[in-house]
C-alpha positions in Angstrom: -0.2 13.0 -7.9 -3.4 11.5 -8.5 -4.4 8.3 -6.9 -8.2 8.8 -7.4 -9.5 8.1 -11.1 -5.4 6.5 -12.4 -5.4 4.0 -9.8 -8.9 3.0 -9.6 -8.7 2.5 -13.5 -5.6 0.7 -13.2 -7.7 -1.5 -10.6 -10.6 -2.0 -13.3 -8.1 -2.1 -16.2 -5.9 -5.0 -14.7 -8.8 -7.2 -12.4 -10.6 -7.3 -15.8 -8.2 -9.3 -17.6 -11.2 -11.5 -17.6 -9.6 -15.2 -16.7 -13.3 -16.4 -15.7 -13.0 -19.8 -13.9 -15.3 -21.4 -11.6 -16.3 -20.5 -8.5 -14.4 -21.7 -5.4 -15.9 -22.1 -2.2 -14.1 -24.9 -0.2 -10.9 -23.7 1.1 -9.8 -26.8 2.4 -9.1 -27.0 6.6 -7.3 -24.0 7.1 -8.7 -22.1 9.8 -11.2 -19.5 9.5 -11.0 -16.0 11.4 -14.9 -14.5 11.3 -15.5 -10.7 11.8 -18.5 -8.4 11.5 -17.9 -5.0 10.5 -20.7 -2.0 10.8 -20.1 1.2 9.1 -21.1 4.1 9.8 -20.7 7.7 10.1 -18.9 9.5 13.3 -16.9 12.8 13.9 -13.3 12.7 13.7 -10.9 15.2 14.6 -7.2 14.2 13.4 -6.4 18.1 12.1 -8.1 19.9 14.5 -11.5 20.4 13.6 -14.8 18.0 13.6 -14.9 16.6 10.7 -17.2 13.5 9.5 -15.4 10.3 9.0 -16.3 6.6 7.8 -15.9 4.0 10.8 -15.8 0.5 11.5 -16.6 -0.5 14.0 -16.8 2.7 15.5 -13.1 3.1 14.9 -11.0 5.5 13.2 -9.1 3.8 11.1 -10.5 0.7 11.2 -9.7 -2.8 13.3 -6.9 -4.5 12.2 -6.9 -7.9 10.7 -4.6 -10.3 11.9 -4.0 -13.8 10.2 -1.7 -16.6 9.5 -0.8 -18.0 5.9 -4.1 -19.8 3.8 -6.6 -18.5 6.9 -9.7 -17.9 5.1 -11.2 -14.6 6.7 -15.3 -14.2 6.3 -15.6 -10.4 7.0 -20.0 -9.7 7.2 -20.0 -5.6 6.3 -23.5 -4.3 7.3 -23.6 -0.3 5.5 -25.1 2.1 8.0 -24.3 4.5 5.7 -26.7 6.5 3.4 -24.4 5.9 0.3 -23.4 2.5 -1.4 -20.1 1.7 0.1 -17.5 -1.7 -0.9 -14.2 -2.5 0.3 -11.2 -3.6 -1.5 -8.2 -5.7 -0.2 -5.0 -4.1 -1.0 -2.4 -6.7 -1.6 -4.6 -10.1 -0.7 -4.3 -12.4 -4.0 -7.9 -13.3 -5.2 -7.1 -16.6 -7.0 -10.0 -17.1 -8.8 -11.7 -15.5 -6.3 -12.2 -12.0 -8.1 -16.2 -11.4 -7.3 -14.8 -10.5 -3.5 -12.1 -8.3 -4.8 -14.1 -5.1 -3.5 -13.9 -2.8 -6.7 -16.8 -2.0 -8.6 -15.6 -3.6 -11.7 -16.0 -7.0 -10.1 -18.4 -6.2 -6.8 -21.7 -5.3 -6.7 -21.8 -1.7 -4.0 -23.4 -2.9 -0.7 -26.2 -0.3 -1.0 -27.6 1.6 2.3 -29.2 -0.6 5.2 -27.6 -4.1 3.7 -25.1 -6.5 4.0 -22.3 -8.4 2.1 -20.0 -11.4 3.8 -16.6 -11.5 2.0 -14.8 -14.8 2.0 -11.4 -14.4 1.5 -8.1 -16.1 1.7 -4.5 -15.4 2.3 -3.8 -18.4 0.6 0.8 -18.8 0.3 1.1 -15.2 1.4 2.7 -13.3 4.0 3.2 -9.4 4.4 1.9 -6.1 5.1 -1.1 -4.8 4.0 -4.5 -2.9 4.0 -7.6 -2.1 3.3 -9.9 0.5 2.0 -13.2 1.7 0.5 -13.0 2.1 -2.8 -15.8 3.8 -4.2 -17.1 7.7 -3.9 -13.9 9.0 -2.1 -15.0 7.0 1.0 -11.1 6.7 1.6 -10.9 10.2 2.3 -13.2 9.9 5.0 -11.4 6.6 6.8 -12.8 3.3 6.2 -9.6 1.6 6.0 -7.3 -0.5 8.4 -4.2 -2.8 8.4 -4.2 -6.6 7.4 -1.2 -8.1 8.6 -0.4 -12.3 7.2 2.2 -14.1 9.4 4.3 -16.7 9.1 3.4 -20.2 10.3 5.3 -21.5 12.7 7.6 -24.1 10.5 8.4 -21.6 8.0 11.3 -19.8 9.0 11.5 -15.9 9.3 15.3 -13.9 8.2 15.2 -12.0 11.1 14.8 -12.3 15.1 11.2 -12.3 16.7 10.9 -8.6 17.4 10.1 -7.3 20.8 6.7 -5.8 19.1 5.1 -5.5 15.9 3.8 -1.4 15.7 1.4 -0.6 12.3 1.9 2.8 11.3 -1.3 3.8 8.7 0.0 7.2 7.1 -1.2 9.2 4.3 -2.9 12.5 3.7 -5.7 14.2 4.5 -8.4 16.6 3.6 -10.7 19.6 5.8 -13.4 19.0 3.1 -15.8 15.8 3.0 -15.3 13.2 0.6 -18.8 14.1 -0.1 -17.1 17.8 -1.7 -14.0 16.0 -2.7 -16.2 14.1 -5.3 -17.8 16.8 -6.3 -14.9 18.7 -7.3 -13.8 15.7 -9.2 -17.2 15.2 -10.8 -17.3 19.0 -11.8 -13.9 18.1 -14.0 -11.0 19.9 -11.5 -8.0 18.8 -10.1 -8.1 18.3 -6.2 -6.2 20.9 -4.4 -3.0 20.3 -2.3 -4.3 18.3 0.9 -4.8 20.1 4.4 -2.2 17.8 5.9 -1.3 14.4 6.9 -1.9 11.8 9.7 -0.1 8.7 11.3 -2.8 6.4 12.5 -5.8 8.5 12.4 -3.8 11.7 14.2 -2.8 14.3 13.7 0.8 16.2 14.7 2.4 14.6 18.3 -0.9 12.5 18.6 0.0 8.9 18.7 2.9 7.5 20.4 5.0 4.2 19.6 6.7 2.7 23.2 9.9 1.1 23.1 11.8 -0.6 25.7 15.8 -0.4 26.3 15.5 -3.7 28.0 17.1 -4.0 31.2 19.2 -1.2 30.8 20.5 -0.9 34.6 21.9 -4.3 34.3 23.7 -3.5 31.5 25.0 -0.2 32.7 26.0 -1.8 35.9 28.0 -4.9 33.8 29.5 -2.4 31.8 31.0 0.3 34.6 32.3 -3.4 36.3 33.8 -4.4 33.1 35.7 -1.0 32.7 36.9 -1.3 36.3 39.0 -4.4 35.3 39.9 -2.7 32.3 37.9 -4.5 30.0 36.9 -2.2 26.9 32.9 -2.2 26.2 30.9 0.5 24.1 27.8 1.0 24.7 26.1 -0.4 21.5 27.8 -3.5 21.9 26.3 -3.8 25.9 23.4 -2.1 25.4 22.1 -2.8 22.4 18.4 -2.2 23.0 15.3 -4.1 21.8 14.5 -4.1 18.6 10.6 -3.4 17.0 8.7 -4.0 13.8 7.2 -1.5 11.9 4.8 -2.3 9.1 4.0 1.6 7.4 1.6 1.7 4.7 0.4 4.7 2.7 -3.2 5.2 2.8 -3.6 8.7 1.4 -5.7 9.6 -2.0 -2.9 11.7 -3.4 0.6 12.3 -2.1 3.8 10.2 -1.8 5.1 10.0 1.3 8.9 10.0 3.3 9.0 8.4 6.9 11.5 8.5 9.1 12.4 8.5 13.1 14.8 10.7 14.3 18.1 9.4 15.6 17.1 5.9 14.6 18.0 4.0 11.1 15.9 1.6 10.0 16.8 -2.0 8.3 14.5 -3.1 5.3 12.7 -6.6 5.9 9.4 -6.9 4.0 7.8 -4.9 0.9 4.4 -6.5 0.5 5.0 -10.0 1.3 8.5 -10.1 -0.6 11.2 -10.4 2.1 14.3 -7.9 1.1 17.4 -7.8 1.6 18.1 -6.1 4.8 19.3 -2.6 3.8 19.7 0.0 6.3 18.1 3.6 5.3 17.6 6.7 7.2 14.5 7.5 5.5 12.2 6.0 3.3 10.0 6.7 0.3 6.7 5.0 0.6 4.1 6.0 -2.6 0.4 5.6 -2.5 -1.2 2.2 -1.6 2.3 1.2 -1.0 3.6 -0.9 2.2 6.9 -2.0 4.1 8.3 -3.5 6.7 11.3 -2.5 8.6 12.8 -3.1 11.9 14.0 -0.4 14.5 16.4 -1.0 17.7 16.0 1.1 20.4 19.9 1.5 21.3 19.3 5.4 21.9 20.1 7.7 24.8 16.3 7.4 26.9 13.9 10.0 25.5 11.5 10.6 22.9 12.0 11.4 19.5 10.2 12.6 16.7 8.8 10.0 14.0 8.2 12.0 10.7 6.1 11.9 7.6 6.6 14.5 5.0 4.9 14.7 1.8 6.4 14.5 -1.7 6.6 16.2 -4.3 4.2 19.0 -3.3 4.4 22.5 -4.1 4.2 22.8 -0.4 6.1 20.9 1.9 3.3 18.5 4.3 4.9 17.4 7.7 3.4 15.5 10.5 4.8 13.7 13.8 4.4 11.1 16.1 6.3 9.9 19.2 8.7 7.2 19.8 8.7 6.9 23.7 11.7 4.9 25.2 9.7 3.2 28.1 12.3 4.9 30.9 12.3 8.8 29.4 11.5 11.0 31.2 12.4 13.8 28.2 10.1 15.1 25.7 10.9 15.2 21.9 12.4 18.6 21.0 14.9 19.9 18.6 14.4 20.2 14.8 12.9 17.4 12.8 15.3 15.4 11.3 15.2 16.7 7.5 13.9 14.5 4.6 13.9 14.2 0.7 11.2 17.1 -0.9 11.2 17.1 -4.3 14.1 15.1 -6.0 12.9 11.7 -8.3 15.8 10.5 -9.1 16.7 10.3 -5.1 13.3 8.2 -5.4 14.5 6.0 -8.2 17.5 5.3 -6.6 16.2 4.1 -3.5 13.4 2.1 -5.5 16.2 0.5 -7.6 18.2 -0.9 -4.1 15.2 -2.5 -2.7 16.0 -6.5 -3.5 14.6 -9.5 -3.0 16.5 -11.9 -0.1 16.6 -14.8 -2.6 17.5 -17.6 0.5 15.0 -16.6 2.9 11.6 -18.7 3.0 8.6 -16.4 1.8 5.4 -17.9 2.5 6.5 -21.8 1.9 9.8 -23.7 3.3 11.4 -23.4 -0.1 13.4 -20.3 -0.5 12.1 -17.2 -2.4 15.0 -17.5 -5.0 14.0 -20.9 -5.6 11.5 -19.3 -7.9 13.3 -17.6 -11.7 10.9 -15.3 -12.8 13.6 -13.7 -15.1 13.7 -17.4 -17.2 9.8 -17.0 -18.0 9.4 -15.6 -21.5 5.9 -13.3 -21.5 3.9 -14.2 -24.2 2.5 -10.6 -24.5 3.5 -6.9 -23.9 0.8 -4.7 -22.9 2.2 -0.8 -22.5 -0.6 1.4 -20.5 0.1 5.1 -20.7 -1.5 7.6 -18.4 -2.4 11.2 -19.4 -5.1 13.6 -17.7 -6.8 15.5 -20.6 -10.0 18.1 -21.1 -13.1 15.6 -22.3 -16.4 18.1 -23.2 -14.4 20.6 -21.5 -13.9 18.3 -17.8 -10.2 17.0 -16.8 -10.6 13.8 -16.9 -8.1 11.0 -16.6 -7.5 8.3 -19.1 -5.2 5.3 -20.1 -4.3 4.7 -23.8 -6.5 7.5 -24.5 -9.5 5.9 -22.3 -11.0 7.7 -19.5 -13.1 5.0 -17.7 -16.7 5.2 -16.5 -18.4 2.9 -14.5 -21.2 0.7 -16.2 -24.7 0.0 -14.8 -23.7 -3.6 -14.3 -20.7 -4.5 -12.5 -18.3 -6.6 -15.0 -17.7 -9.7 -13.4 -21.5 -9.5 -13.3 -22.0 -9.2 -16.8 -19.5 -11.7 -18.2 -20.5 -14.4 -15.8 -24.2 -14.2 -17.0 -23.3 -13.1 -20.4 -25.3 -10.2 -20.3 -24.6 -8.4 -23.4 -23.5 -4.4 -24.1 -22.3 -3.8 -20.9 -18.9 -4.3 -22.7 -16.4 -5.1 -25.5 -13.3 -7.1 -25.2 -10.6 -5.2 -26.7 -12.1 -1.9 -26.7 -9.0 -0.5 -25.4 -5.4 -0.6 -27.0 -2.4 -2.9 -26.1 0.0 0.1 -26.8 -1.0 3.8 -26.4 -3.4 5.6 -28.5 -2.6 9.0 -29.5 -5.9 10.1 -30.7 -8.5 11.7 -28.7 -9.1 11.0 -25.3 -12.7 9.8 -25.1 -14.9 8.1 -22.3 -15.2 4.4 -21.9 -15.6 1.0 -20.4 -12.2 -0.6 -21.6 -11.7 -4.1 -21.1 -8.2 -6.5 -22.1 -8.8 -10.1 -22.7 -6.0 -12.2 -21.4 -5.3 -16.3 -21.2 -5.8 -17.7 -18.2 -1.9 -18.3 -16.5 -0.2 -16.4 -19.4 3.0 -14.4 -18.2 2.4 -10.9 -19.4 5.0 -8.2 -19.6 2.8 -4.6 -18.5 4.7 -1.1 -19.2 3.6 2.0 -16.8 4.8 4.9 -19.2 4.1 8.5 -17.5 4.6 11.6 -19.7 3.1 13.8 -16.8 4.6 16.0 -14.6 3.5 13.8 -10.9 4.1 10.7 -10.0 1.4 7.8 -10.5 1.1 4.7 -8.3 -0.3 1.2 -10.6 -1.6 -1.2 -8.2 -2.8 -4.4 -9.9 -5.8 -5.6 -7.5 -6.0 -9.1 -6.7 -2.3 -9.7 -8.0 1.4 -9.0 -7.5 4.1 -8.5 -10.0 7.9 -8.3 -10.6 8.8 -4.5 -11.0 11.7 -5.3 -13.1 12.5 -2.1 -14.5 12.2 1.5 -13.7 14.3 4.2 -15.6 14.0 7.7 -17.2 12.5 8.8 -20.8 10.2 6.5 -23.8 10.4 2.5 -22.9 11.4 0.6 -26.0 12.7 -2.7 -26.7 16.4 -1.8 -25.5 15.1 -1.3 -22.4 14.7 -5.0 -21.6 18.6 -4.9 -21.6 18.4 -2.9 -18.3 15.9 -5.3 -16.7 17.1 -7.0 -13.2 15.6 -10.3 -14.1 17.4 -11.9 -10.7 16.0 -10.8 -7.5 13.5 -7.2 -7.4 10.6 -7.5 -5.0 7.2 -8.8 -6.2 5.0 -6.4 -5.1 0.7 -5.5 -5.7 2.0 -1.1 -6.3 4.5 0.6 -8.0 5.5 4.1 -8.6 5.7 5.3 -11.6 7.8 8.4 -11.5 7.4 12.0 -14.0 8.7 11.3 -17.6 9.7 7.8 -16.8 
């Protein structure tokens, strides 16, 4: 599973389907949240042992972002850092508005001692999200932190206000720097399997989520009253427990992940600002740079209990915990871990496949998300981007369509705005996969400005590849086994998947 070099091409690849369009700078009278962000260098200890990371703020993962649909956020980032460093906004739509986008495709790197102000909005969005520092590994080192977009107040929500609204940032983690991360990369290896994993900058047992039973000697008292008349009660139906929100992103560089909470199910709400239908799973595949929502009632017995992230996919099976504390326990977690998926895709693809979108509940607007047929829009072009990791000058590299990227000396957006010329061609890479050799590049798609385009992920490796399309989100319509053709379409749910910014794209699939 490679994150680094695939998805970070798959950002450049996508954000520079160059639909050039003036620059906006009036939002209009929404309000604006303002924040100023320092980054810097600190120690971190999440596995054990000190270990430098990247910190905002001087916190580890960073401070959260909290906003309301079409806020415009003005984040100042002042690099204290003795390496360039940008950040990217996983999941925020950049309409128009791809110069802030925070990849070096489109952003020029705040260098060492200086400062950039990104002026963003969340314009008709809600969701989950995050984000990250996207150049040099930074991401390995921390640097990144939850964005969360709510609701406004007339737009209604499918589901009850819940007692409390927990982020859970999970993903992997490395001993090494990303300073000797890069370098492996740079001298044409594979990274190894990581060290381990983390919930919310921690490492195993190290954060704890609190939940509250509500009142639950009131309800044990009404209950034992009720059976002394003879009335028949359970105790789900009398005491049902509060019920929590938990927004879980994956934030690691190169394994899949499966969460779950022991003794508790949990019901499907949100995938990256597509409300779902409500599913109930008991544990839940979440890939690189990928985010959900789901809700969780505490309607246990009072203790703790184990929440679990394993890794996927791995040779070696990753496993870290954190706590879920009912407020009255006075028991610690203990027992086995509640057991999880390892290895097996198509358990993947199924649970991919039964993630829908709730087409009568309000997303961002009044209207409802059905109210939108993406399946009756014909594309007007079929772009099919094929990954592959092959040996250039005797270096793994990683390519699409036969392209491995490398960054130019002038950022693009840069370079097409001023029409500065040889920093790039327009169709210098393929529409359909090339099977030649695999050489180095800066590939570049032209594209019309609002065209529907249909994009296939084909993988003919043996890991799984996440495609996040930065600054945009998409309709993952299809996912199945084997070579895409034009039969495929048949199989395409054209009524009510998610729109969503990352997808997995699974082994031979």
């Amino acid at each position: 599973m490679r994150e680094k070099n695939n998805v970070h091409y798959s950002l450049m690849l996508t954000v520079t389907l160059v639909c050039v369009s003036t620059l906006q700078s009036v939002y209009g009278d929404n309000p604006y949240r303002y924040y100023t962000w320092k980054i810097t260098y600190g120690d971190i200890y999440p596995l054990g042992v000190k270990q430098q990371g990247i910190l905002i703020n001087g916190q580890f993962p960073g401070p959260q972002i909290d906003c309301v649909t079409n806020d415009n956020l003005i984040i100042s980032v002042y690099n204290y850092l003795n390496e360039p460093f940008l950040i990217s906004w996983n999941g925020i739509q950049q309409r128009r508005n791809s110069w802030q986008d925070g990849v070096y495709g489109t952003t020029c790197p705040i260098l060492p001692g200086k400062n950039f102000t990104y002026t963003l909005q969340a314009k008709d969005q809600i969701g989950s999200y995050f984000y990250f520092p996207s150049l040099g590994m930074h991401k390995a080192a921390g640097g990144y932190g939850a964005i969360r977009v709510y609701s406004r107040p007339r737009i209604p929500v499918p589901f009850a206000q819940p007692a409390q609204d927990f982020t859970v940032l999970a993903g992997d983690l490395y001993k090494r720097s990303h300073r000797q991360l890069k370098y492996i990369l740079d001298s044409g290896h594979d990274l190894p399997l990581p060290d381990g994993l983390i919930i919310n900058g921690r490492g195993w047992n190290g954060y704890t989520f609190t939940v509250n039973q509500g009142n639950l000697l009131t309800c044990l008292v009404t209950k034992f009253l009720l059976l002394l008349c003879f009335i028949f009660v359970t105790f789900s139906t009398q005491c049902a427990g509060k019920t929590y929100r938990f927004r879980i992103s994956n934030v690691g560089i190169a394994t899949s992940i499966n969460f779950r909470i022991q003794g508790h199910t949990m019901k499907l709400v949100e995938v990256e600002g597509s409300h779902t239908l409500q599913t109930t799973y008991t544990s839940l595949d979440i890939h690189l740079g990928q985010s959900y929502s789901v809700l969780v009632t505490a309607n246990q017995p009072p203790k703790d209990y184990y929440v679990v992230v394993s890794s996927r996919f791995t040779r070696r099976v990753l496993t870290t915990t954190a706590v879920l504390h009912y407020s009255n326990s006075w028991t610690k977690v203990s027992g086995p871990l509640p057991g999880g998926p390892t290895t097996q895709i198509n358990w993947s693809i199924y649970q991919a496949r039964s993630i829908r979108w709730n087409l009568t509940a309000s997303g961002p607007r009044p209207n409802p998300q059905g109210s939108y047929h993406y399946g009756l829009i014909k594309p007007s072009r079929t772009i099919m981007l094929a990954n592959s990791a092959p040996y250039i000058n005797g270096k793994q590299r990683y390519a699409v369509n036969s392209v491995s990227y490398t960054d130019p000396e002038t950022p693009l957006k840069l370079a097409d705005y001023f029409n500065i010329g040889g920093v790039y061609n327009l169709g210098s890479i393929s529409d359909q996969p090339y099977n030649g050799n695999a050489y180095i590049g800066t590939p570049v798609m032209a594209a019309n400005f609002r065209s529907y385009i249909e994009i296939i992920f084909q993988n003919w490796e043996n890991t799984v590849q996440s495609w996040h399309i930065d600054g945009y989100s998409f309709f993952v319509v299809g996912m199945d086994g084997g070579q895409w053709t034009p039969a495929s379409r048949s199989r395409y749910n054209l009524r009510d998947t998610v729109a969503r910014c990352t997808t997995q794209v699974c082994p031979n699939t």
